[in-house]
C-alpha positions in Angstrom: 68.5 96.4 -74.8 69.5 95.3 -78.0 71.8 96.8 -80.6 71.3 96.0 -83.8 72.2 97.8 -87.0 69.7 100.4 -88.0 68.8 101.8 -91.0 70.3 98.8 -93.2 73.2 101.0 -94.4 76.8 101.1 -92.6 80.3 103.1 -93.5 82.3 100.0 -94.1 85.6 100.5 -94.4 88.3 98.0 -93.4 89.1 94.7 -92.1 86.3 92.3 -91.4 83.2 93.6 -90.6 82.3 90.4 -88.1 84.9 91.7 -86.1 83.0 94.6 -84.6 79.6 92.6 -84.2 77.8 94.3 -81.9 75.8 92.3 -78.7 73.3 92.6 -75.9 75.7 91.7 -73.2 79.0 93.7 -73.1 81.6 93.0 -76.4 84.9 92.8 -75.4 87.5 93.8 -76.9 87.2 94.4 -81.0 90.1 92.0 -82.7 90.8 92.5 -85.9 93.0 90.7 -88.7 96.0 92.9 -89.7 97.3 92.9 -93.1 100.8 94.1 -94.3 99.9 97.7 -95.5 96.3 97.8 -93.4 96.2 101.5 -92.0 92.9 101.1 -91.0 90.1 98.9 -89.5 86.6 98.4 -88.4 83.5 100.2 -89.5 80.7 102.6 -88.4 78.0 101.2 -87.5 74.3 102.9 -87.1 71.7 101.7 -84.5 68.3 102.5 -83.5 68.2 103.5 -80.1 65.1 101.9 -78.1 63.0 103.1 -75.0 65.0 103.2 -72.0 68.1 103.0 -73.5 71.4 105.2 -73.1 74.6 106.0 -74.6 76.9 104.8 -71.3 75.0 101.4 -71.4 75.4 101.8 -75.5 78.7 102.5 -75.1 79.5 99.7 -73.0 77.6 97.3 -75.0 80.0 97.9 -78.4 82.8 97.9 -76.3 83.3 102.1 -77.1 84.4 104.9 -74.7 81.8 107.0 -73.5 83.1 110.4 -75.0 84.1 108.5 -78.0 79.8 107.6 -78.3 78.8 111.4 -76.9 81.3 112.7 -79.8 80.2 110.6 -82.8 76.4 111.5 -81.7 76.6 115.7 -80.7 73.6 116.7 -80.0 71.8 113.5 -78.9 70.2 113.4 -75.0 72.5 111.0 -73.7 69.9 109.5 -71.3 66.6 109.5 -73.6 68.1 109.0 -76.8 65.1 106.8 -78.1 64.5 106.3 -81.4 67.5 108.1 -82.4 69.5 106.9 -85.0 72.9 106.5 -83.4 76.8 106.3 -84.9 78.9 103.5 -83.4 81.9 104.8 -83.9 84.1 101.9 -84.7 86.2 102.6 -87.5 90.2 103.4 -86.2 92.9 104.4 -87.5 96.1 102.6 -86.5 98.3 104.8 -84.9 102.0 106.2 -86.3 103.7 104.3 -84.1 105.5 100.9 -83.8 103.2 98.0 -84.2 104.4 96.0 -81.1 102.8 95.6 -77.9 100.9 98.0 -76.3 100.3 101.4 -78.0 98.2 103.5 -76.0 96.7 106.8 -77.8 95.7 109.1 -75.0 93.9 111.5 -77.2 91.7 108.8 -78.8 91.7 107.2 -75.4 92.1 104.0 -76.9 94.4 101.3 -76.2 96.3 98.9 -78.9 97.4 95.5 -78.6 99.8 94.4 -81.3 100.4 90.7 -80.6 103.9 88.8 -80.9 102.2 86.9 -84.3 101.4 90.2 -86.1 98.1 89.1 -87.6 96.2 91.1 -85.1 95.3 94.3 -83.2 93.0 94.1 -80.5 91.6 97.8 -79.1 89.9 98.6 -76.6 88.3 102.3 -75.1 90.7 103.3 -72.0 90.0 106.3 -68.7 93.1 108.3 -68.9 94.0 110.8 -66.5 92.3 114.3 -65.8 93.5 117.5 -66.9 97.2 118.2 -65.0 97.2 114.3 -64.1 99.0 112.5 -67.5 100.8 109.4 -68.0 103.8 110.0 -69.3 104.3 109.7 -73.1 107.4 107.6 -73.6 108.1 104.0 -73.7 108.2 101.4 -71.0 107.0 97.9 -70.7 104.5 95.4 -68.7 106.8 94.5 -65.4 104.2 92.8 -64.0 100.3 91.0 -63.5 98.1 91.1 -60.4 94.9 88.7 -60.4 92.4 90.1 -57.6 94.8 93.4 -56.7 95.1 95.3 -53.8 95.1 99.3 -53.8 97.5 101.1 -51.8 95.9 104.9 -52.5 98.8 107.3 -53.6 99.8 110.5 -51.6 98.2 112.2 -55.0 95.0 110.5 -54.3 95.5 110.7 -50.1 95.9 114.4 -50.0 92.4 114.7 -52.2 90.6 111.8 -49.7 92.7 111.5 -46.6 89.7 109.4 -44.7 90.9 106.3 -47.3 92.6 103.4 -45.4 95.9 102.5 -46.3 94.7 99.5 -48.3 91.9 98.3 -50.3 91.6 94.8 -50.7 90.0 93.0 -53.3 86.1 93.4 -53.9 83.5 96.0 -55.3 85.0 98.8 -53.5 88.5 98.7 -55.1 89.3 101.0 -57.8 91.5 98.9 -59.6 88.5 96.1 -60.3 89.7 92.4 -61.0 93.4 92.9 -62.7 96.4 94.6 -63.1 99.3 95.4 -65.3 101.8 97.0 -63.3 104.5 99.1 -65.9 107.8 100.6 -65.4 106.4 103.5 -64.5 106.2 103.0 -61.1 103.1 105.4 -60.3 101.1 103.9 -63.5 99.0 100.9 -64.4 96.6 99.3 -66.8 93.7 98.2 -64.8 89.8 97.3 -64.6 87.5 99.2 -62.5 84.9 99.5 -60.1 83.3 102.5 -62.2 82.8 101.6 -65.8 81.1 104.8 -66.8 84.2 106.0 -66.5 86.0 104.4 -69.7 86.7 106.8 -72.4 86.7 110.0 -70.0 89.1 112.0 -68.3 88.8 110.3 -64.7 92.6 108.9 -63.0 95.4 110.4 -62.2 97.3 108.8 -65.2 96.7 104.9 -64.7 94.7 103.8 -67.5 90.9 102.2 -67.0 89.5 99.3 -69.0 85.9 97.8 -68.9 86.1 94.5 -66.7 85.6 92.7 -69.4 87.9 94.0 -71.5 91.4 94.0 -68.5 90.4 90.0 -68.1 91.0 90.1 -72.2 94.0 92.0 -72.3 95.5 90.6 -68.8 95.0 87.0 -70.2 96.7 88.1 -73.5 99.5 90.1 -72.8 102.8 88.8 -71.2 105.4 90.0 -68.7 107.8 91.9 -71.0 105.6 93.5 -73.0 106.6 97.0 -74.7 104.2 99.9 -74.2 104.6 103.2 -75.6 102.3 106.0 -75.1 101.4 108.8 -77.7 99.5 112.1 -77.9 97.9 111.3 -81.9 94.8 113.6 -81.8 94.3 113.0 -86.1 94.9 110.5 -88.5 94.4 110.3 -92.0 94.8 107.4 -94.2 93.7 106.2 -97.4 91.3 103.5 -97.3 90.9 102.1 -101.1 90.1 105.0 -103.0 89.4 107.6 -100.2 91.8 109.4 -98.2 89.9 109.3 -94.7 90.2 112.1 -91.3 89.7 111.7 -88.4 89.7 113.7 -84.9 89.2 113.7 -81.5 88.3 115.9 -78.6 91.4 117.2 -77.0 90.8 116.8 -73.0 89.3 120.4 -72.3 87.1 119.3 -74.6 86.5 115.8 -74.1 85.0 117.7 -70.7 83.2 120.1 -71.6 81.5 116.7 -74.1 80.9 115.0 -71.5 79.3 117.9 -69.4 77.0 118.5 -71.7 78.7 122.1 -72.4 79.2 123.6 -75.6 82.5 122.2 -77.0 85.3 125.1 -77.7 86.4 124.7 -81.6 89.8 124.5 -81.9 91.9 122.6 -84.5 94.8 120.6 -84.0 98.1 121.2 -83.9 99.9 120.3 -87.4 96.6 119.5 -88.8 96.8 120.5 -92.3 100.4 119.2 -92.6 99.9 116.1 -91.4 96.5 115.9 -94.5 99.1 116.9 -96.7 101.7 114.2 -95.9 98.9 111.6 -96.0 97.5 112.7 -99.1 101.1 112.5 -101.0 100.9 112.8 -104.7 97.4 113.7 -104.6 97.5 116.8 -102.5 95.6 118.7 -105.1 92.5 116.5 -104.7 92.1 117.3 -101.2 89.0 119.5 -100.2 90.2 121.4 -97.5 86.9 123.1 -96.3 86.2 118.8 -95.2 89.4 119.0 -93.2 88.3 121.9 -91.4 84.9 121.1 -90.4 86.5 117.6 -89.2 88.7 119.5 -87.5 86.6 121.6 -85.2 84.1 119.0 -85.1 86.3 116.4 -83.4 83.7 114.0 -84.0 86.1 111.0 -84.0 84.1 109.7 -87.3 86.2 108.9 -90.7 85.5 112.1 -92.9 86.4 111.5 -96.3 88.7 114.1 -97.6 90.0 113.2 -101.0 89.6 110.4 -103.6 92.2 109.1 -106.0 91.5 107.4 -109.2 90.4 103.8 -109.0 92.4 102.7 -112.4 95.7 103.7 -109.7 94.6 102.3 -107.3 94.6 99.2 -108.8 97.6 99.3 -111.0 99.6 100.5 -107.6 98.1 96.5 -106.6 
């Protein structure tokens, strides 16, 4: 299978479109310059989707979470979605939090690495834990790294499977895959896995899952001492240029019923139109609040452009 950008027309955005180039074999992790005053980066992307191709071996490829691909494409079979025009859906956001370390966005289920120099951001698609199972959304740091790790299975996960042995060593069969970053929360960790199509979805019981490729990226870049914070952003908005851009993800109940195939519930986010309005500042009046709805129940993760501000402003603001 090969991705390659189809029709001749993309959403670019921020930051250097290179960045996100898109390959047969697996990505990596997207790295991105950063910029004093960047709130965004990346792009959306469209493809052509062949015969034989789908979205979890799509999603894999441009380094994307699963429900991240099945939200940007609603309605698409996600196992015979030949010649289908498909979103990539790699335009982000930066979260409202600190930029050091490791900022993890649970409801993107996304993962940020702000490194020490502060010319980057690296992000990768992240598993978080199912519905009742969360990591806990506070700040700790990276206590310690495990090449080759062994599992010892939780009572959490023992009660649920009590034929596991005590220990899994290293190999195919260990849920953990090739590394480890153990936290200061002492139940939690940043690992690989031995199920990739379970990236981007609502599958632990609050460790967080990276593509192999993408834990030997992040395990070789991040050191012992490292901040991590958690957060709970559902929306961002930002203004990109002249546009003030949305954008909104599933919440878990949804991100299920996505990836089930079900209908997804419409709801809107908490604090959604306040949080527009902040964004928006001065030019609150230009917003078009029917946009912010629809993006708002749609959840689509995509950049929806909500507003525009004169360019002569823009430029004199430069």
């Amino acid at each position: 299978m090969t991705i390659r950008a189809w029709p001749p027309r993309r959403l670019a955005l921020a930051g250097a479109a290179a960045a996100l180039a898109l390959f047969a074999a697996p990505a990596g992790a997207a790295e991105y310059p950063l910029h004093a005053g960047d709130r965004a980066v990346g792009e959306v992307q469209y493809i052509l989707a062949e015969s034989g191709d789908n979205l979890a071996d799509i999603a894999r490829q441009a380094d994307i979470g699963y429900t991240e691909m099945l939200a940007a494409n609603r309605g698409v079979d996600p196992w015979s979605p030949a010649l289908r025009t498909l979103a990539i859906p790699g335009f982000f956001i930066l979260p409202d939090a600190p930029r050091e370390g490791i900022v993890i966005n649970l409801a993107e289920r996304r993962l940020y690495y702000f490194p020490r120099n502060g010319e980057t951001v690296q992000t990768y698609p992240i598993g978080i834990g199912v519905i009742g199972r969360d990591t806990p959304l506070s700040v700790t740091r990276v206590v310690g790294k495990e090449e080759a790790p062994t599992w010892y299975p939780p009572p959490s996960i023992r009660a649920e499977r009590p034929e596991l042995p005590p220990a899994v060593g290293p190999g195919p069969d260990n849920p953990l895959g090739d590394f480890a970053l153990r936290l200061g929360w002492p139940r939690y960790l940043i690992h690989g896995t031995n199920k990739p199509d379970g990236v981007g979805r609502n599958v632990s019981h609050g460790c967080l899952h990276l593509y192999p490729e993408d834990i030997a990226s992040l395990y070789e870049a991040v050191p012992i001492g490292t901040p991590v914070r958690a957060i709970e952003q559902p929306a961002a908005a930002a203004w990109v240029g002249t546009r003030l851009l949305l954008e909104v993800h599933p919440d878990k109940e949804q991100a299920d019923q996505i990836d089930m195939e079900q209908p997804m519930t419409p709801r809107l986010p908490a604090g959604l139109r306040e949080l527009v309005a902040d964004a928006a500042g001065e030019y609150a009046d230009a917003i078009d609040w029917a946009a912010v709805e629809r993006a708002g129940l749609q959840r689509s993760g995509l950049p929806v452009e909500i507003a525009r501000r004169p360019l002569a402003e823009l430029d004199a603001a430069r």
